[in-house]
Every structure is written in structure tokens, then in C-alpha cells.
C-alpha positions in Angstrom: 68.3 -43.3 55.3 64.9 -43.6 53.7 64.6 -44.1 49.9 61.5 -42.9 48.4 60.6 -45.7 45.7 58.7 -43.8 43.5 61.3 -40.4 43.5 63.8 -43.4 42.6 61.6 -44.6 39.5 60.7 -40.9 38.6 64.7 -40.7 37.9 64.9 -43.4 35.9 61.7 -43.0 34.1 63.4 -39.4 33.2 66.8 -41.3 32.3 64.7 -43.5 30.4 63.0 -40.5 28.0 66.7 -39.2 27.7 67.2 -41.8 25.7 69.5 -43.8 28.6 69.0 -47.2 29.8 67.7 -47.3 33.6 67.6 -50.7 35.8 65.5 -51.2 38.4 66.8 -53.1 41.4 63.0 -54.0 43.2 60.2 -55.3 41.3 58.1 -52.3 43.1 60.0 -50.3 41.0 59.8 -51.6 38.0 56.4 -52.1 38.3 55.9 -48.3 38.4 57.9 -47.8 35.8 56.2 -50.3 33.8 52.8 -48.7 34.3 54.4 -45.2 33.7 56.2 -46.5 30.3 52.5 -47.2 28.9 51.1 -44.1 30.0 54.0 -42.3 27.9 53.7 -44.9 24.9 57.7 -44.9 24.8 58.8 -47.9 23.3 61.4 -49.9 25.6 62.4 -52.9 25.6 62.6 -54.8 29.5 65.3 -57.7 30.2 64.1 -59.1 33.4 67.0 -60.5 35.3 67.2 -62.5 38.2 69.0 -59.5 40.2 66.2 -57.0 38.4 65.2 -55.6 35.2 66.8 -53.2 32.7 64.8 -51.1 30.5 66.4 -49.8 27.1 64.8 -47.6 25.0 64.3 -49.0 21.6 65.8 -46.7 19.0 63.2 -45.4 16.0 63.6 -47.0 12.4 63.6 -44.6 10.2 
């Protein structure tokens, strides 16, 4: 089975405007959705584990 990186952090970059955490098992991956994040100026905070990284979307203070 092929997985398609980038249809992988598409998902999770959709998860991720949802307002749902996403983690990212391969640093290709979270690269991509790094450089998507700043393109969409949402604000998320990454935790970079040794097994990956997690991106939470920060909640607005109002």
C-alpha cells in the first residue's frame, strides 16, 4: 500500500481548521503542514516529540 504524504497532511491540516488536534508521525509531514499553517495564519501550537509532533490549535481569547 502506498501512502500519499501530502493527501495524509491535507487531512490533518483539515482536522487541524476543525478545531481538532492532528499529529504528525514523519517530519515530511509536519513540515508541510508547517508551511501550510503559515499560509492559513491559524494559530497552533506544535509539541515536537521524539516519536513526532502534535499540532493543537490554540483557542481565541476573547
Amino acid at each position: 500500500m502506498i501512502i500519499n504524504r501530502k493527501e495524509m497532511a491535507r487531512a490533518k491540516l483539515e482536522k487541524l481548521k476543525n478545531g481538532y488536534s492532528a499529529f504528525a508521525e514523519t517530519q515530511e509531514v509536519a513540515e508541510f503542514i508547517e508551511k501550510e499553517l503559515e499560509k492559513l495564519d491559524l494559530p497552533v501550537h506544535i509539541d515536537r516529540t521524539e516519536h513526532g509532533c502534535w499540532f493543537i490549535p490554540e483557542q481565541s481569547k476573547s
